[in-house]
C-alpha positions as CSV (number, residue, x, y, z in Angstrom):
1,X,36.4,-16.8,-16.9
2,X,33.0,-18.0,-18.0
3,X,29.9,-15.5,-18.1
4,X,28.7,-17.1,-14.7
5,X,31.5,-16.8,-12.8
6,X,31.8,-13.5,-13.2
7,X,28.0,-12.9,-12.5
8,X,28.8,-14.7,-9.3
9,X,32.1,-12.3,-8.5
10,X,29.7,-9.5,-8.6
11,X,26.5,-10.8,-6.5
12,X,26.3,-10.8,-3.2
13,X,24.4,-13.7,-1.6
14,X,22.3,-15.5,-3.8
15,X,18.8,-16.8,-3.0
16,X,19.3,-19.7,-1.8
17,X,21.8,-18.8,0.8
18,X,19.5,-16.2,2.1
19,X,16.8,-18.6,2.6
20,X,18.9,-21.0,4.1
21,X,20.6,-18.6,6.1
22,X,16.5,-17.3,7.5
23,X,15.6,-21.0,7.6
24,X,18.2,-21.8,9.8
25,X,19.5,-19.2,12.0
26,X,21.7,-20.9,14.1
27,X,23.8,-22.4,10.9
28,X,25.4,-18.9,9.6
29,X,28.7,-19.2,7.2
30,X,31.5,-18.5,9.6
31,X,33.5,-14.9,9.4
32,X,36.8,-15.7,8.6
33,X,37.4,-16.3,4.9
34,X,40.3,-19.3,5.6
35,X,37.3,-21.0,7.5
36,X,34.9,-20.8,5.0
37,X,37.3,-22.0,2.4
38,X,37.9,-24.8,4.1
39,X,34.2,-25.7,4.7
40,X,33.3,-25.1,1.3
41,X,36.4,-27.2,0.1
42,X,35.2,-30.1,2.2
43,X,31.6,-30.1,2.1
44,X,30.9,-29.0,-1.4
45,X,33.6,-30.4,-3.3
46,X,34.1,-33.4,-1.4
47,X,37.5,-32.2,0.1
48,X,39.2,-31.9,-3.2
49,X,41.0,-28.8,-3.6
50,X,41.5,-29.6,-7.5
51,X,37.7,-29.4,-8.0
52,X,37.1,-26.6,-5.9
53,X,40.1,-24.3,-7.6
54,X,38.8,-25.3,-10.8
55,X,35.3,-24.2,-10.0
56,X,36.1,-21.1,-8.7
57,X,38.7,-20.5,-12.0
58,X,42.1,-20.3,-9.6
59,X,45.3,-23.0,-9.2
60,X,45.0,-25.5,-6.3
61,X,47.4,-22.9,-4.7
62,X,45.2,-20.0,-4.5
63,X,42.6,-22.5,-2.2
64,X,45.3,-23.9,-0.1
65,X,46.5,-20.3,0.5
66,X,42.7,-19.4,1.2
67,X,42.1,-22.0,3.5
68,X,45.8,-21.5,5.6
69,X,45.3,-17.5,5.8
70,X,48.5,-16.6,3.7
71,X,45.9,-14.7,0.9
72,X,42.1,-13.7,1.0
73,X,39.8,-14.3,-1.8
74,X,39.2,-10.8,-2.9
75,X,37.2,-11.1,-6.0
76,X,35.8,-14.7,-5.0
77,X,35.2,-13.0,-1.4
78,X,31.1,-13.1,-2.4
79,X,30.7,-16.6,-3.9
80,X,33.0,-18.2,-1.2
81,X,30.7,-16.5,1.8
82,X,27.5,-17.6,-0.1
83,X,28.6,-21.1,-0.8
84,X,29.8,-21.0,3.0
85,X,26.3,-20.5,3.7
86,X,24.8,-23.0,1.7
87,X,26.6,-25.6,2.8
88,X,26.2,-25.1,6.7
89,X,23.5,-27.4,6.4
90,X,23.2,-30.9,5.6
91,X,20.5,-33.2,3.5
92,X,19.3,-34.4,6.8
93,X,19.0,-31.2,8.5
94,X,17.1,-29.1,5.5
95,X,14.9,-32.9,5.5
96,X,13.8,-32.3,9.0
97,X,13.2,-28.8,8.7
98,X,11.3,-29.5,5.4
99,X,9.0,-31.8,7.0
100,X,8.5,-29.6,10.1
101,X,7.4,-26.6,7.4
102,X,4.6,-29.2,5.9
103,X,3.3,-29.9,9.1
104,X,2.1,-26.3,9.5
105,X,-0.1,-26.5,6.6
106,X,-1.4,-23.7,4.8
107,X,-0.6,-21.0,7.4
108,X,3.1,-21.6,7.7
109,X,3.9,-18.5,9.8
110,X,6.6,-17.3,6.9
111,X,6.2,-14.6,4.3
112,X,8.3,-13.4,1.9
113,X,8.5,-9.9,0.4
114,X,9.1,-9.8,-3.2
115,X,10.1,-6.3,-4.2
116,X,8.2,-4.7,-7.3
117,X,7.5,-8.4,-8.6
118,X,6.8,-6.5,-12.5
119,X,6.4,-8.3,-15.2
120,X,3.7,-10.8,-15.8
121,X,1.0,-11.1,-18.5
122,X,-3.0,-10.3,-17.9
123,X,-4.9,-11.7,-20.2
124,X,-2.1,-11.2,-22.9
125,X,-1.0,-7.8,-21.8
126,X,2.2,-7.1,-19.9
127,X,1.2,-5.6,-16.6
128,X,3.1,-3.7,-13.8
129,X,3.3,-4.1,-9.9
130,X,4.2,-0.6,-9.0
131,X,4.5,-2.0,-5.5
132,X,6.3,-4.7,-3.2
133,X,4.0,-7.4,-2.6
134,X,4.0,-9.7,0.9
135,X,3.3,-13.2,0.5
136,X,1.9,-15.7,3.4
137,X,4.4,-19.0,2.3
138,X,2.4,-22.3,2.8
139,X,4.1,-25.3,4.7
140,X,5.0,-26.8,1.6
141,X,6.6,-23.7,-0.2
142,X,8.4,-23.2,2.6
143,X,9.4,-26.7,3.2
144,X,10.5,-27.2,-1.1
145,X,12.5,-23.7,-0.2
146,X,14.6,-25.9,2.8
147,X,14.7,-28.7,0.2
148,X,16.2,-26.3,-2.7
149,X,19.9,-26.6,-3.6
150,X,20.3,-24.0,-5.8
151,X,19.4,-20.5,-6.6
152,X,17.2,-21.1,-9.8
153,X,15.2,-23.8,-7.5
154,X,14.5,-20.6,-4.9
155,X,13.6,-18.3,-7.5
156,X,11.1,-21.1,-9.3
157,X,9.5,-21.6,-5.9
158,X,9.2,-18.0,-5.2
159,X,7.7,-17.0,-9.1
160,X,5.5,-20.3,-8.0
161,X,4.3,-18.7,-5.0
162,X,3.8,-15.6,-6.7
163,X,1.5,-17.3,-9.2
164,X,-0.3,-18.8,-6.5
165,X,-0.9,-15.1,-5.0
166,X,-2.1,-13.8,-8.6
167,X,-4.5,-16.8,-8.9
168,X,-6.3,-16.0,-5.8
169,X,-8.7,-13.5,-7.2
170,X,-11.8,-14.6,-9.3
171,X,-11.5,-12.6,-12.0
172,X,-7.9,-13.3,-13.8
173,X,-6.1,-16.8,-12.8
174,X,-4.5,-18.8,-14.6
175,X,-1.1,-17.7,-14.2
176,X,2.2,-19.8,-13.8
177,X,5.5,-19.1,-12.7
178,X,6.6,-18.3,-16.2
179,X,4.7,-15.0,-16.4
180,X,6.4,-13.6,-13.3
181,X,9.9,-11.7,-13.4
182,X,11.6,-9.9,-10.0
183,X,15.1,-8.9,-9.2
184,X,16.7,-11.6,-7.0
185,X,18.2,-9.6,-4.6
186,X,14.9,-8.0,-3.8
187,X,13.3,-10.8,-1.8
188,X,13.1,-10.5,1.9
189,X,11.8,-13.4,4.3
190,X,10.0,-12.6,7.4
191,X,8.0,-14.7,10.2
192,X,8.8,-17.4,13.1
C-alpha cells in the first residue's frame, strides 16, 4: 500500500468533503457503507469495479462484497465515506452553486475558522498565530471552494484566503499562500 493510501485509511474526512458536505447540506453521503460503495463505484470510477478495487488497493471481490453487504470496509471505512461525500454532487450542481457564491460579492455570508493557522513568514521571520482566526470568505472563494475537486484545491484556496486576511493590514502585506501552514482537519465553515 502506497504512502497515500495509508494517509487516507487514517483521516477522517478530508477538506473537500467537508466543504462540500457545508456547501450543500441537502447532498450528505448516505449511511450505509454497501450504499456508498456503490455510489462511489459508479460516480467516481465510472462504474468499473476493476478501477475502483485497484484504487482503493483490494480485489474486484472485496468492492462487489462492499457494495452487496456480505463485508464492510473496515480500514477503507473513512476514505469510502469521504469519497461518498464528494461525489453527491455533480459538475452542474457545484457550477450553479459556484455562480450563486459570485453573485454575493465580497460579503458572501460564509466564514471559515482556521485553527491556530501558524506558520508563515514576517518580513523573513517565522511568526506564530497563537490563536484561531475567523475568516469572512468572498463570493468568489467561496464559489472556487464549490468548484474544487480535491483536497489540495481546498486547502490552496483556504492558505489563499488566509493570505488575503494577512494582507489587509498596512503595515506587512505581501504574503502568498505559500507562507501559510494549518492542520487540515482544523477548519471549520460557518454562515448561511
Amino acid at each position: 500500500m502506497s504512502g497515500a493510501a495509508e494517509e487516507d485509511e487514517i483521516d477522517g474526512l478530508g477538506m473537500n468533503a467537508r466543504v462540500k458536505a457545508f456547501l450543500f447540506p441537502s447532498r450528505t453521503a448516505p449511511t450505509r457503507a454497501s450504499t456508498q460503495a456503490a455510489h462511489v463505484r459508479d460516480r467516481k470510477y465510472n462504474g468499473s469495479t476493476e478501477a475502483m478495487a485497484a484504487a482503493y488497493g483490494v480485489t474486484p471481490r472485496t468492492v462487489r462484497r462492499w457494495i452487496d453487504g456480505t463485508r464492510k470496509p473496515v480500514k477503507h471505512a473513512n476514505r469510502l465515506h469521504r469519497d461518498a461525500t464528494e461525489v453527491q454532487t455533480t459538475p452542474r450542481g457545484r457550477e450553479r452553486r459556484a455562480r450563486e457564491m459570485e453573485a454575493r460579492g465580497d460579503r458572501s455570508g460564509i466564514g471559515a475558522r482556521i485553527g491556530r493557522a501558524n506558520t508563515f513568514q514576517i518580513r523573513g521571520s517565522d511568526a506564530v498565530r497563537a490563536r484561531d482566526i475567523y475568516l469572512d470568505l468572498t463570493g468568489s472563494q467561496v464559489a472556487a471552494l464549490a468548484r474544487a475537486t480535491n483536497d489540495g484545491e481546498v486547502q490552496h484556496i483556504v492558505k489563499q484566503a488566509l493570505a488575503d486576511y494577512f494582507n489587509g493590514g498596512s503595515v506587512y502585506g505581501g504574503f502568498s499562500a505559500d507562507d501559510f501552514d494549518f492542520d487540515p482537519d482544523d477548519v471549520d465553515y460557518f454562515g448561511a
